[in-house]
N, C-alpha and C positions, 0 to 999 in steps of 0.2 A: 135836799141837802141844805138849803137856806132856812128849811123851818129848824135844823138839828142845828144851826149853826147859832141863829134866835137862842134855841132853847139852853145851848151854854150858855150866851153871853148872860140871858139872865139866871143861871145858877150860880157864877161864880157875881154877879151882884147878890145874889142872898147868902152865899157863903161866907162873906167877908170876916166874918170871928172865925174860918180859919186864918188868916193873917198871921196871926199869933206863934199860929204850926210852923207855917211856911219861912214866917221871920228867923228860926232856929236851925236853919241849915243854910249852907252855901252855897247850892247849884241848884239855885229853883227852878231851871229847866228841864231838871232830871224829876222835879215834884208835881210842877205842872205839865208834864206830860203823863205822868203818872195817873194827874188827878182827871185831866180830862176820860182818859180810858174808860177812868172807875166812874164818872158821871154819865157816860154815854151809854155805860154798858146796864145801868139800873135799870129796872123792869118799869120803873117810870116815863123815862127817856127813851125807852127803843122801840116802842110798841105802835111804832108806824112803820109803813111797808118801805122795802130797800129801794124802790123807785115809783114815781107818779102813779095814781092811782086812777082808774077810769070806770066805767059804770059796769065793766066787765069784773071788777074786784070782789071775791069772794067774800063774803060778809060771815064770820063765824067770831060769835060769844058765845061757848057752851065754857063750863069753868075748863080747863085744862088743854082749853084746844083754842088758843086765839092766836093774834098776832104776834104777840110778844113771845111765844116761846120762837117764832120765826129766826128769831136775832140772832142762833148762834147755829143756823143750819142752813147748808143750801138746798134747796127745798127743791124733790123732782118729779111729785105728784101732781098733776093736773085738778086743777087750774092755781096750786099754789105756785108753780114753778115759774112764772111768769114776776109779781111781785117779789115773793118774799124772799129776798135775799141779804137780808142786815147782816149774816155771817161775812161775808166780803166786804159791806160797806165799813162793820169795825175793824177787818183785818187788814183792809186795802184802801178803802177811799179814804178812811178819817184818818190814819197816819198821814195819806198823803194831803189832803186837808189843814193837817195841823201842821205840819214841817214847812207850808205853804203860807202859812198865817201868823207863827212862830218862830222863835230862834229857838231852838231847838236840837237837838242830837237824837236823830231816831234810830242811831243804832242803840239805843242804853232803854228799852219799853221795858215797864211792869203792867199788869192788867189785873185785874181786882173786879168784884161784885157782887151782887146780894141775888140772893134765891135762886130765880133763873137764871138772872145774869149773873151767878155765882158759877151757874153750871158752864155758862157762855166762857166766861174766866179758863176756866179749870180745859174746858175742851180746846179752845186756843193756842195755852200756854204748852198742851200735851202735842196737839199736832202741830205748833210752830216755836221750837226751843228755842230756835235760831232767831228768832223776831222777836218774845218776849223773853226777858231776863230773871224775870222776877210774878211769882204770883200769889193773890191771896183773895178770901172769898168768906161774905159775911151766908152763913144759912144757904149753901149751894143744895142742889139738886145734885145729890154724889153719882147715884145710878138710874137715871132715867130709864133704862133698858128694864126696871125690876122695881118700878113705882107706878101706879094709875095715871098720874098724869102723862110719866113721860112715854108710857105704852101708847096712850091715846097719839098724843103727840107726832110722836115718831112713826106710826103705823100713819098719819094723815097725811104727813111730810113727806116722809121716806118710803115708804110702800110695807108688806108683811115682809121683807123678805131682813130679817132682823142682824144679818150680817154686815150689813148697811150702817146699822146703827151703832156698831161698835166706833165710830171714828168720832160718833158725839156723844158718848157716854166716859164719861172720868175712869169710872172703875174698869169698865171694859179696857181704856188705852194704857191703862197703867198693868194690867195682865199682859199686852199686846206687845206696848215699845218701853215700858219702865220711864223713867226720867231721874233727870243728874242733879237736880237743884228742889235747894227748901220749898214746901209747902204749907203758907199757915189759914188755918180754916178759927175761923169764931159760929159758937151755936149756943145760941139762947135755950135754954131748958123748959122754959115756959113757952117755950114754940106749940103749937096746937099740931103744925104739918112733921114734927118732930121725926116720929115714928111709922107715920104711913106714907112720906111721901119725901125727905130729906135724905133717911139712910146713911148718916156722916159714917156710921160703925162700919161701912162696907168700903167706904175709900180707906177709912185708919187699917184696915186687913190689907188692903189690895196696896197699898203704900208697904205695909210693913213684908209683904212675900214679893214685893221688888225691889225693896232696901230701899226707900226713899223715907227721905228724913220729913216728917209730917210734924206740925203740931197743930196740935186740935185742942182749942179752947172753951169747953162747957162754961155758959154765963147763967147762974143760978137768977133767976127772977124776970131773966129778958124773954122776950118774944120776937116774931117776927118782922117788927117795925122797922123806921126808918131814926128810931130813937138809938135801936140798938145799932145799927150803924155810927150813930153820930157820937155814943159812948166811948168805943174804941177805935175809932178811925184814925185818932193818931199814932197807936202802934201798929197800926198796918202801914200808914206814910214813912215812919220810922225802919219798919221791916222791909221797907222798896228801895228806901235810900240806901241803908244798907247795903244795900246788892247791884243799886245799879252807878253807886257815886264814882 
């Protein structure tokens, strides 16, 4: 927890040309909590295990199946079930964490992210209404349940038994419980993972046969970077405030 706590304090030192964002609204506690969310939940930032690691720690780089998809699942597969659990450390410890460290109102969360941690975002927001207020997600992972990585994944995590995996799959919980509040997605078109492993076209259905109000923003020329995040980051800050002022 002290390295995740390092690893903010030096993001919001390099992010300091948000300032700018931040100086343009009134209740920067509703922004800075905001924004911590959306740092903690990038696939940069979470890709270490939910607790101490010991030489019993499973060691997996294949592409599609590492730590980092851990972050938005409680993991009951042996020998993951022991570390990986960032799914509670972003739903449970880092609230309590930052309400601890901060002045803050943690009844008013939005939660936001990119790729995986788009999907982390989007499966949160769907199983806990009542804790997040607001969500939004640069290049999510829409269906896991019906992409290669998130097959790998989720069969590593969670076992074959794929009914399991509905509670961390977007499009599956939006078929399951619906949801009552906006959702805005941004997706680079120049994305390479676009079409074989993104699937935005499956949440824009699965939103639109549960009447939830969606918008989906195709970005002509972006890709999956961390540039294209920093292009529109301020209408997603914008789109939180919104909702949680």
């Amino acid at each position: 927890m002290y390295k995740k706590c390092n690893e903010v304090e030096r993001l919001f030192r390099r992010l300091k040309g948000f300032r700018h964002i931040f100086s343009r609204f009134e209740k920067l506690d509703i922004v800075y909590r905001f924004f911590i969310n959306f740092a903690l939940i990038l696939d940069k930032l979470v890709s270490v295990k939910g607790s101490p690691a010991d030489e019993t720690t499973p060691s997996v780089s294949c592409t599609g199946f590492t730590t980092i998809l851990t972050a938005r699942l409680v993991t009951v597969q042996i020998p993951f079930d022991r570390h990986y659990r960032m799914y509670s450390y972003v739903q449970q410890e880092l609230p309590a964490l930052v309400g601890a460290e901060f002045n803050v109102d943690l009844q008013r969360q939005g939660i936001s992210g990119h790729s995986m941690g788009g999907h982390g975002a989007l499966t949160l927001a769907l199983n806990h209404p009542e804790q997040y207020r607001s969500v939004s997600a640069f290049s999510p992972i829409c269906a896991p349940s019906q992409c290669p990585w998130g097959e790998k994944a989720l069969t590593g995590y969670l076992g074959v038994d794929r009914q399991k995996w509905r509670a961390h799959d977007a499009v599956a919980l939006l078929q399951d419980r619906g949801y009552d509040r906006p959702i805005l997605i941004e997706q680079g078109l120049a994305d390479k993972f676009l079409h074989t492993q993104l699937k935005p076209e499956l949440l824009l259905e699965a939103c639109a046969n549960a009447g939830v109000d969606m918008t989906l923003n195709y970005r002509s020329g972006y890709d999956h970077s961390y540039y294209f995040i920093a292009s529109f980051i301020e209408d997603h800050l914008r789109f939180h405030y919104d909702r949680l002022a």
